[in-house]
C-alpha positions as CSV (number, residue, x, y, z in Angstrom):
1,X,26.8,-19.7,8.4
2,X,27.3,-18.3,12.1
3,X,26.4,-14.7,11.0
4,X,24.6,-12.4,8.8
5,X,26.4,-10.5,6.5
6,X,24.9,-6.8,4.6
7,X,26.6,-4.6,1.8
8,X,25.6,-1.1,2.2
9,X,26.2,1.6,-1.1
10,X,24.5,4.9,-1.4
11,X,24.8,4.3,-5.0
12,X,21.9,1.7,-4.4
13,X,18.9,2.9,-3.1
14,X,15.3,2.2,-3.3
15,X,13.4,5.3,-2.2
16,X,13.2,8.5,0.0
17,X,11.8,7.5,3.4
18,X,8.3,8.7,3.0
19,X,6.9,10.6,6.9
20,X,4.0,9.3,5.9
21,X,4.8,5.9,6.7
22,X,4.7,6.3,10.2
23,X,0.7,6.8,10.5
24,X,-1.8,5.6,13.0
25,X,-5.4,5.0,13.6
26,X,-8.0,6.2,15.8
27,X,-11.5,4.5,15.0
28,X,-14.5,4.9,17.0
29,X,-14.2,1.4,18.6
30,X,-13.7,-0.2,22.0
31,X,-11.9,2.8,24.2
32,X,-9.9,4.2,21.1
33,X,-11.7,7.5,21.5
34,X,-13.7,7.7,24.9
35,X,-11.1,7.3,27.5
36,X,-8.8,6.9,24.8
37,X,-7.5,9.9,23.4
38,X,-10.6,11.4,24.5
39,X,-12.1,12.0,28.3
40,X,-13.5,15.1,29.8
41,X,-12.6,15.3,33.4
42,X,-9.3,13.5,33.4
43,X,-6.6,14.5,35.7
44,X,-4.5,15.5,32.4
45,X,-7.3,16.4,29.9
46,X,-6.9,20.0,28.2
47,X,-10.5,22.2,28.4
48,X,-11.7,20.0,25.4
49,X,-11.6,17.2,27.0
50,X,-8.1,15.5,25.4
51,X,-5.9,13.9,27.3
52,X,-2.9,15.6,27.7
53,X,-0.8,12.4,28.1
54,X,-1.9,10.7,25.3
55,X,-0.8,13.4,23.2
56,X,2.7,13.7,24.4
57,X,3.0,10.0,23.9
58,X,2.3,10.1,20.3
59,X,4.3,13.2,19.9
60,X,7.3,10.9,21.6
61,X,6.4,8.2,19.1
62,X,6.6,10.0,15.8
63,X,3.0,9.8,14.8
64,X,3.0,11.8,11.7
65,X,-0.6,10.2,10.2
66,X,-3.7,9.7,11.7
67,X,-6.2,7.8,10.3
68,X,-10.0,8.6,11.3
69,X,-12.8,7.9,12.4
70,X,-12.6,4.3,10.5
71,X,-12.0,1.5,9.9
72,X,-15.6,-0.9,9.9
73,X,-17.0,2.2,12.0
74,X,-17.1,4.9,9.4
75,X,-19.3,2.9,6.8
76,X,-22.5,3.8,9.2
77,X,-21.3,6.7,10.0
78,X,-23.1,10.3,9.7
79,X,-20.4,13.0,10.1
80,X,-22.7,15.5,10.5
81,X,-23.6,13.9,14.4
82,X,-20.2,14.6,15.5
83,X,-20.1,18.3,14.3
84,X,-21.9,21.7,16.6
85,X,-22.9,21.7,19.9
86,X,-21.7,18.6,21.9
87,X,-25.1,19.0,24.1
88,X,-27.6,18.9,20.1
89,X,-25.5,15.9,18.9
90,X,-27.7,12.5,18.9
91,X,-26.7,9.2,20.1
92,X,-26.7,6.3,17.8
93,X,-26.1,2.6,17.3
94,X,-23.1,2.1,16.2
95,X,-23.3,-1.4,13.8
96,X,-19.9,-1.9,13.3
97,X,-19.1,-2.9,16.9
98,X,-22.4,-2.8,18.6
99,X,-21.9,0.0,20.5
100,X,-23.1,3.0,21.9
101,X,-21.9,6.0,20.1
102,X,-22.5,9.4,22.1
103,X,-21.0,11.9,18.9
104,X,-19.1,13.8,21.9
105,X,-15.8,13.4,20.0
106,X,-16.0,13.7,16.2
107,X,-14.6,15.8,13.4
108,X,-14.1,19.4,15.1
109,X,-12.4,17.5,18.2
110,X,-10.3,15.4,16.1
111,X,-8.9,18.1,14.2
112,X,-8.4,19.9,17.5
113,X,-6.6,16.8,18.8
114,X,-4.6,16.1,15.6
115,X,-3.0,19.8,15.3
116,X,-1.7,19.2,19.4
117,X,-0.3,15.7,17.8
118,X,1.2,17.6,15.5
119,X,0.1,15.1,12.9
120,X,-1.1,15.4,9.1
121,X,-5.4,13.7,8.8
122,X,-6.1,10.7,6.8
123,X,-9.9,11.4,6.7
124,X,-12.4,8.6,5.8
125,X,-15.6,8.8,3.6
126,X,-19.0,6.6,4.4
127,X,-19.4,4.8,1.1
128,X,-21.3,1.9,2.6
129,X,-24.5,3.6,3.6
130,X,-24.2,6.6,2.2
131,X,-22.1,7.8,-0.9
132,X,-20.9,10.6,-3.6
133,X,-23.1,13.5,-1.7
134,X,-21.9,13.2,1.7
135,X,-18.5,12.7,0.8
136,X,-18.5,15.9,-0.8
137,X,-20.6,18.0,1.8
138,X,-17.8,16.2,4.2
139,X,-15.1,18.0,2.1
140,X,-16.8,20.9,1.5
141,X,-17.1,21.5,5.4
142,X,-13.6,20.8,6.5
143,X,-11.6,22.6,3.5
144,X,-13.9,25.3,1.2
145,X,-12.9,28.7,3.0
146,X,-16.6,29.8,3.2
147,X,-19.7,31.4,1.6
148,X,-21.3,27.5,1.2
149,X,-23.8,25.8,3.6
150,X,-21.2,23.6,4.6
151,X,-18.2,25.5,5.1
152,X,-20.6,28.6,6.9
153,X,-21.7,25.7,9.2
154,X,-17.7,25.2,9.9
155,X,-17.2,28.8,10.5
156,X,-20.4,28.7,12.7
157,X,-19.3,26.0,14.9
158,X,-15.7,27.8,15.7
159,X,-13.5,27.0,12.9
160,X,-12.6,30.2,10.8
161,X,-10.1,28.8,8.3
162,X,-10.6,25.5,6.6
163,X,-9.1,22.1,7.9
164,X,-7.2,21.3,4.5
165,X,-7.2,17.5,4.5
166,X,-5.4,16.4,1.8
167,X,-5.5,12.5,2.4
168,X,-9.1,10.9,1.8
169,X,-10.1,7.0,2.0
170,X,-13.2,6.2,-0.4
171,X,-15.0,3.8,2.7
172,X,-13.0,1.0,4.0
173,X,-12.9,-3.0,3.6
174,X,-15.9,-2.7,1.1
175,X,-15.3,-6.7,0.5
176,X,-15.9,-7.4,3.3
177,X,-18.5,-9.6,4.5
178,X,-19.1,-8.3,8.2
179,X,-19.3,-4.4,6.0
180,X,-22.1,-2.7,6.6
181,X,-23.0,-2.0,3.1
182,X,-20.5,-3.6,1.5
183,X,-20.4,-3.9,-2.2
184,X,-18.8,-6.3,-5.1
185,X,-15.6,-4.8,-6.7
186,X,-18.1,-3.7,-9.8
187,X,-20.1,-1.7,-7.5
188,X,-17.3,-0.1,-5.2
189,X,-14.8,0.4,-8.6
190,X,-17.9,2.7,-10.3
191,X,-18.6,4.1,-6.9
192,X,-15.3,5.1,-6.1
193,X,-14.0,6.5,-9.4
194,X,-17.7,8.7,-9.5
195,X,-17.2,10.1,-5.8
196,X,-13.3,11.0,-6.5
197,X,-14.2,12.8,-9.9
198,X,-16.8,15.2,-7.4
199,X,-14.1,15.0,-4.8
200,X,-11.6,16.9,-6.9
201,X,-14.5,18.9,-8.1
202,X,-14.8,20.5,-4.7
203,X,-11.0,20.4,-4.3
204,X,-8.5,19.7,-6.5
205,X,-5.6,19.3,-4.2
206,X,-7.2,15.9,-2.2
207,X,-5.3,12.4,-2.7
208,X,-7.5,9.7,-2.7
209,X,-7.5,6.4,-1.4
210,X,-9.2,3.2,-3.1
211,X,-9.9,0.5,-0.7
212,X,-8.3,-2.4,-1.5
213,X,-8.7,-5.9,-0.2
214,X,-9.4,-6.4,3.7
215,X,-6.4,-9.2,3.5
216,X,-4.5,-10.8,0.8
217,X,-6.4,-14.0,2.5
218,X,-9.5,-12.8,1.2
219,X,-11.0,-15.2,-1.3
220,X,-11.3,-12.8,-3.8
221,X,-7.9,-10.7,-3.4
222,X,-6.2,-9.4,-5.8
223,X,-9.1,-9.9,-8.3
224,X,-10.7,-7.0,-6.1
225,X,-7.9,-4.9,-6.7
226,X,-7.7,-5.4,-10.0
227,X,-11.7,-5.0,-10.9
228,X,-11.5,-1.8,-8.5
229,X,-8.7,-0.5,-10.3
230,X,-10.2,-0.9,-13.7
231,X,-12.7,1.7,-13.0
232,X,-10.7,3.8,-10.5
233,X,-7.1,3.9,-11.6
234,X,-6.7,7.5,-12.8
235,X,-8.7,8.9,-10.4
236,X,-7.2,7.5,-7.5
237,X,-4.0,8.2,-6.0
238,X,-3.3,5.2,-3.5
239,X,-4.8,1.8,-2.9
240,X,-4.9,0.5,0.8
241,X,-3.3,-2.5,2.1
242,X,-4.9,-4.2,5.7
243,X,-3.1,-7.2,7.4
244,X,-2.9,-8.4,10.9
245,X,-0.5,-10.8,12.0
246,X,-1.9,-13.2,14.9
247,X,0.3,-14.4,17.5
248,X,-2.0,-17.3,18.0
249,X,-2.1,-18.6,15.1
250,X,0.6,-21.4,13.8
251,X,3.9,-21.9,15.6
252,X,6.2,-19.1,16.9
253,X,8.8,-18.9,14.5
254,X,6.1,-18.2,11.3
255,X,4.6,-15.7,13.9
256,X,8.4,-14.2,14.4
257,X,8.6,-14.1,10.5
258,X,5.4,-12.5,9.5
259,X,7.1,-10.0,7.6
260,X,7.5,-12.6,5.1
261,X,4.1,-12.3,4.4
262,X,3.6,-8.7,4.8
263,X,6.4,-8.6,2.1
264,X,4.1,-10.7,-0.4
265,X,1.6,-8.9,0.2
266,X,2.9,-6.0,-1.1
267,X,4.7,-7.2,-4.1
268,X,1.3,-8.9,-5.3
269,X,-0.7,-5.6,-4.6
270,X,2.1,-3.7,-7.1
271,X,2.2,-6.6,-9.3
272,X,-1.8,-6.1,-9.8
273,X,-1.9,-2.2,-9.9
274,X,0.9,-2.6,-12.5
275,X,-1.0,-5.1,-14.3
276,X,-3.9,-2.5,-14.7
277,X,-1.7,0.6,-15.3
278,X,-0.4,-2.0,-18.6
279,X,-3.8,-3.2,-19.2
280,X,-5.2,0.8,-19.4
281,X,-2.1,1.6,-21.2
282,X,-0.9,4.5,-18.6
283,X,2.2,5.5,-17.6
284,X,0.9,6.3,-14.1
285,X,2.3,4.5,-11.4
286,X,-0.3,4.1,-8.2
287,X,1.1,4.0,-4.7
288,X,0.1,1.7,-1.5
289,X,-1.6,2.6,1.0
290,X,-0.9,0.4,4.3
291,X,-3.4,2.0,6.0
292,X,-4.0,-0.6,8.9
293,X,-1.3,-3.5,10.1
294,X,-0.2,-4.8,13.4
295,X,-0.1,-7.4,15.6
296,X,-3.5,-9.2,16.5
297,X,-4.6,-12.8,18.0
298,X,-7.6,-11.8,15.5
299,X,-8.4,-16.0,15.9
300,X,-9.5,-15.3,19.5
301,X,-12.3,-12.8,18.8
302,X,-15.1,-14.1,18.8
303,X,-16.7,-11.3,15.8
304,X,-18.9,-8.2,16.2
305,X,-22.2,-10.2,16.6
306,X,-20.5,-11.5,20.6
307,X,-20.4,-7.9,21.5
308,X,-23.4,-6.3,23.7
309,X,-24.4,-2.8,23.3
310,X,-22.3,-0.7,25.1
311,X,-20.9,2.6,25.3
312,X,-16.9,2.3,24.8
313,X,-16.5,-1.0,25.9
314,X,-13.2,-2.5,27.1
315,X,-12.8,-5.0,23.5
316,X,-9.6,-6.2,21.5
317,X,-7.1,-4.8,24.3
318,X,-4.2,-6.7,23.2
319,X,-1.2,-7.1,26.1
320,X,1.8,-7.0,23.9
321,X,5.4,-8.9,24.7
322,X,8.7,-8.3,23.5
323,X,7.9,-10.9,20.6
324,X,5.0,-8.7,19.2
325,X,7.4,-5.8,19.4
326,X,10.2,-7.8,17.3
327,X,7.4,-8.8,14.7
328,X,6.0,-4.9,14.4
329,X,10.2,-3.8,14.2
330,X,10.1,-6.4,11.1
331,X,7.3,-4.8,9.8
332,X,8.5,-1.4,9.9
333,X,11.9,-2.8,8.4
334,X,9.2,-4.4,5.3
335,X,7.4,-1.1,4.6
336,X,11.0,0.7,4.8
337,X,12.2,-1.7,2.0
338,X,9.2,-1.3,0.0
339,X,9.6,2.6,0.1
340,X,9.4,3.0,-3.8
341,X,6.0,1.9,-3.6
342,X,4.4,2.4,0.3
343,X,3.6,6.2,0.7
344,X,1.4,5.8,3.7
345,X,1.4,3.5,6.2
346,X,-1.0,3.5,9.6
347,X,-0.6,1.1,12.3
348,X,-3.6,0.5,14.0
349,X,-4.7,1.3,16.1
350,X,-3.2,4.4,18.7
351,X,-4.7,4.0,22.2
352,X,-6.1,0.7,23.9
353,X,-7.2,-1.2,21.3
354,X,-4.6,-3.0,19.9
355,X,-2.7,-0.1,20.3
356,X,0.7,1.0,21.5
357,X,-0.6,3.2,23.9
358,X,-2.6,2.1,27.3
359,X,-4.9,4.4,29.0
360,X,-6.8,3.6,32.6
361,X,-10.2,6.2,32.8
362,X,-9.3,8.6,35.5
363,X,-5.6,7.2,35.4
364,X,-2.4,6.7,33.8
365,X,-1.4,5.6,30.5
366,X,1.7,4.2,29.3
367,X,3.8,2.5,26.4
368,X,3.4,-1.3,25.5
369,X,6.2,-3.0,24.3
370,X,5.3,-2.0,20.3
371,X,5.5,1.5,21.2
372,X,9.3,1.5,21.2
373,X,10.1,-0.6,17.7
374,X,8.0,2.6,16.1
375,X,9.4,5.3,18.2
376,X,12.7,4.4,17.2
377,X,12.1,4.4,13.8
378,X,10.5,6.8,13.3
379,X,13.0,9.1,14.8
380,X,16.0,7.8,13.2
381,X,15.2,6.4,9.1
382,X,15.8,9.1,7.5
383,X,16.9,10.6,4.0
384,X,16.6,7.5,1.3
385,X,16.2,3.6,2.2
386,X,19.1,1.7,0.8
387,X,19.3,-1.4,-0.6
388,X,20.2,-4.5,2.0
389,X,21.0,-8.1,0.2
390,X,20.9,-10.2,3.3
391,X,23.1,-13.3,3.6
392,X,22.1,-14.7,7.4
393,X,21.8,-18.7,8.8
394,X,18.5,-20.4,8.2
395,X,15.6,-19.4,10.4
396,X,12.9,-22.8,10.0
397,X,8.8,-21.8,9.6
398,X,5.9,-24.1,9.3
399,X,4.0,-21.5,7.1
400,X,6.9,-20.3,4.9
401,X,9.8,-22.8,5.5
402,X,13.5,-21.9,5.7
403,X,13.5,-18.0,5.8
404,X,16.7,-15.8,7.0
405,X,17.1,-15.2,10.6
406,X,17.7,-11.6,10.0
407,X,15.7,-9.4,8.3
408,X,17.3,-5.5,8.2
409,X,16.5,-2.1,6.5
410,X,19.4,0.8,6.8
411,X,18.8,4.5,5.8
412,X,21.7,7.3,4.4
413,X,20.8,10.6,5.7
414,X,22.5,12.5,2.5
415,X,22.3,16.2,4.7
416,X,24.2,14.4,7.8
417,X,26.0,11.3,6.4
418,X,24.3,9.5,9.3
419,X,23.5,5.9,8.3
420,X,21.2,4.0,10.3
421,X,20.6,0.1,10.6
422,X,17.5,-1.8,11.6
423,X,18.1,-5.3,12.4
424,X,15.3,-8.2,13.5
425,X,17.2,-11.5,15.0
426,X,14.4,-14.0,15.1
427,X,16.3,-16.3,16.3
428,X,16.6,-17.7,19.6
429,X,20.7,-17.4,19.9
430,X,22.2,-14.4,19.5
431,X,24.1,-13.1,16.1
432,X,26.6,-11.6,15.2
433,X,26.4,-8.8,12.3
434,X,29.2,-7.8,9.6
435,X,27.8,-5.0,7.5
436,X,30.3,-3.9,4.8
437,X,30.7,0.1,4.6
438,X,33.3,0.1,1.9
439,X,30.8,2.5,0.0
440,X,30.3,5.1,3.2
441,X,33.9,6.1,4.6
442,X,34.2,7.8,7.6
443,X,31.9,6.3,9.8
444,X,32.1,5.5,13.4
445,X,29.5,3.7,15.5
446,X,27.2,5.9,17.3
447,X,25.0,3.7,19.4
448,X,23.6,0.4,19.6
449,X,20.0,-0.5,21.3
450,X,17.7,-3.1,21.0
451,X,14.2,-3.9,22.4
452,X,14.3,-7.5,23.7
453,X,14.9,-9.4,26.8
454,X,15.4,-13.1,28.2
455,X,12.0,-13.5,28.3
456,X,10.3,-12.9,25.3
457,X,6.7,-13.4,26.7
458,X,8.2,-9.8,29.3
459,X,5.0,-7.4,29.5
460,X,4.4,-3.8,29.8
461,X,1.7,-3.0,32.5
462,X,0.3,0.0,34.4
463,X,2.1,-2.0,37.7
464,X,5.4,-1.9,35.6
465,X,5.2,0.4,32.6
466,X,9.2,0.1,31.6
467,X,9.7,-3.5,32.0
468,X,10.4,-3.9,28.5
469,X,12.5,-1.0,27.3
470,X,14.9,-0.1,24.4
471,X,19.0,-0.8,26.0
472,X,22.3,0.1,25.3
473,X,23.9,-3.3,23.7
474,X,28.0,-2.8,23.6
475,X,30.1,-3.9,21.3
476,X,29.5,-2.3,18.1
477,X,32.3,-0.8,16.3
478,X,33.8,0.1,12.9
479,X,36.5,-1.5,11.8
480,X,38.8,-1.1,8.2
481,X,34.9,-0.2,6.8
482,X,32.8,-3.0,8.7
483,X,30.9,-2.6,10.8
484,X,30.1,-5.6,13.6
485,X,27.7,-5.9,16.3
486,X,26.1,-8.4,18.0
487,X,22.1,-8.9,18.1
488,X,20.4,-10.1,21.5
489,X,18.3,-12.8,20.4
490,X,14.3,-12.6,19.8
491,X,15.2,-8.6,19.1
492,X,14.8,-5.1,17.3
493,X,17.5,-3.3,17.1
494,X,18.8,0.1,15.8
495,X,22.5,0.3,15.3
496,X,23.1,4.5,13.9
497,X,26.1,5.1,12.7
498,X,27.8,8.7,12.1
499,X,30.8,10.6,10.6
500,X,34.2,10.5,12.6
């Protein structure tokens, strides 16, 4: 077969396109926060001390999630260090990432920064040394109105009417070795199940988050999920997915078809949530929660014990190339085709550390090459995911053998009749696309782009911040109900399509 071939119905669809998928992260760790999103005295800062330009960037990118303020960091966290006067707050070890952490930015700021984002909070809850209590007095401050110690203290700091988070993680990777206070699944389940009956207590309207396994290669995955869930299940709303996908790990075409695994992943988390739901005899169906995925050379890092005490150290600043941004396009197109079942989705993380987003203190910032496979999509999916049965030439892995050279997602916009393609060649030839439309009359191409380029190892930098940009690709048209377009080779690419 010289080219990949899709049917596209609106009869056959698998979900609404959830916002929520298009989340991020922003952990206290590395320059995330300080110098991140966060430094007093920039050129572009606002009198809070946010940078300006970090801000517009993830308003262009379609952030609509922000996860905070962990990740590994929260489960040593006190919350109540980064609330009140900046100049009372103490400065603490941080054990998560041996650093020094000054509490200049923390929950007041972040809620500041999130409403310029325009973005909804995924707050997190220390339930590694700390627990049910604090999780509540953390709720009670950022969403009782007032007349409470907690929610006076909010008003007293500033903040008149509550926060209203809605979206709460109970702690985060609590199988996890390298956790501090980590916790068998017995211990977390009952934990977890305890502090989201009090959550609701003090709010009724919270969805909550159980954490799931740090990565299906976790020796004990799926058995977590499924002891966690025992306990848990029908008092949770989500459970949370993590994977990274390393570029230096295995050969290049496995890397290039990581969304393979992410794929498995996620049909083996379902699988065991359903298990339970059939096991506890409920008819409620829980959700996923990909709360952290992206691309990683996680094998180069040498762990959190090779760090030194510092105060936001320059650590895990990945230099992405056109190939990570095909390999995050595929992963967006994964979590679009599991849309019945993802309802949040976070990549992580936002600014410098292995992040979309690149910052230089007292400088510029600018977009790596996985800025623009999010940006994209998150502009155009839209209205419901349909379903895409893909008939493409062989694409050879060492991990996962023969897999398709094309992997696609396409969205029907009902209110607009727009439908829009997203299309990963991992190939290293370029290939043509017949996509048949008998089901959608009417519609012309609109525009074809693609992220890629004859070098695949091209580079954003601060020297050349658009060397690796999304591009016009001619050639598509519709034709007698087919579409036909031609993808560049190593690419991501967004073909939309709208009435005549």
């Amino acid at each position: 077969m010289d080219s990949a071939k899709l049917t596209l119905d609106p009869a056959f669809a698998i979900g609404p396109v959830e916002r929520r998928l298009f989340g991020t992260f922003v952990e206290h760790m590395g320059r995330s926060v300080y110098t991140g999103v966060y430094e007093p005295g920039h050129p572009d800062a606002d009198e809070s001390g946010l940078r300006r330009d970090v801000i517009d960037l993830a308003r262009e990118m379609g952030v609509t999630v922000v996860r905070y303020p962990g990740g590994n960091f929260v489960s040593n966290y006190n919350w109540e260090d980064g609330v009140g006067p900046a100049d009372e707050r103490p400065t603490r070890l941080d054990l998560a990432w041996r650093q020094i952490e000054t509490n200049a930015f923390g929950l007041d700021e972040f809620m500041s920064w999130i409403e310029e984002v325009r973005a909804e909070p995924m707050m997190a809850v220390n339930l590694g040394t700390r627990g049910l209590r604090e999780a509540c007095d953390l709720l009670e401050y950022a969403n009782h109105p007032q007349g409470t110690r907690w929610s006076d203290l909010r008003v007293k700091h500033g903040r008149r009417e509550p926060y209203d988070v809605r979206l709460w993680c109970l702690g985060n990777e609590m199988d996890g070795p390298w956790q501090i206070g980590g916790k068998t699944a017995e211990e977390y389940g009952r934990l977890a199940a305890e502090t989201a009956k009090a959550m609701r207590r003090v709010d009724p309207r919270v969805e909550l988050v159980a954490s799931g396994s740090s990565s299906s290669g976790m020796p004990t995955f799926a058995s977590w999920e499924a002891t966690v869930l025992e306990h848990c299940y029908e008092h949770v709303d989500y459970v949370s997915l993590h994977a990274y996908f390393d570029p230096a790990r295995g050969d290049r075409a496995s890397y290039l078809a990581s969304a393979v695994e992410m794929d498995a992943h996620i049909d083996a988390v379902v699988a065991t949530a359903d298990h339970v739901a059939a096991k506890l005899g409920t008819r409620k169906r829980l959700r996923l929660a990909f709360d952290e995925w992206n691309v990683w050379s996680q094998s180069l890092f040498d762990g959190e014990a090779s760090l030194d005490w510092a105060e936001a150290p320059r650590i895990i600043e990945e230099d992405y190339d056109v190939a990570a941004a095909v390999v995050v396009g595929s992963l967006l197109i994964s979590l679009l085709n599991h849309a019945d079942r993802v309802g949040v989705a976070c990549q992580a993380q936002l600014a410098n550390v292995i992040a979309p987003i690149r910052t230089e203190p007292g400088g510029p910032s600018w977009r790596q090459t996985i800025f623009h496979p999010f940006a994209l999509t998150a502009a155009h999916a839209r209205g419901r995911v349909l379903r895409t049965e893909v008939a493409a030439p062989g694409f050879p892995t060492e991990r996962f053998g023969e897999v398709p050279a094309l992997t696609a997602a396409a969205t029907h916009d009902d209110e607009t009749g727009e439908v829009t393609v997203f299309a990963v060649n991992r190939g290293e030839r370029p290939l043509p696309l017949d996509v048949d439309l008998r089901g959608l009359p009417g519609l012309a191409a609109a525009r074809h782009v693609a992220v890629a380029d004859e070098d695949a190892g091209a580079r954003n930098s601060q020297e050349a911040p658009d060397r690796v940009v999304p591009r016009a690709v001619d050639g598509a048209a519709v034709r007698d109900g087919r579409l036909s377009a031609v993808l560049p080779p190593v690419s991501f690419n967004v073909v939309r399509l709208t009435r005549a």
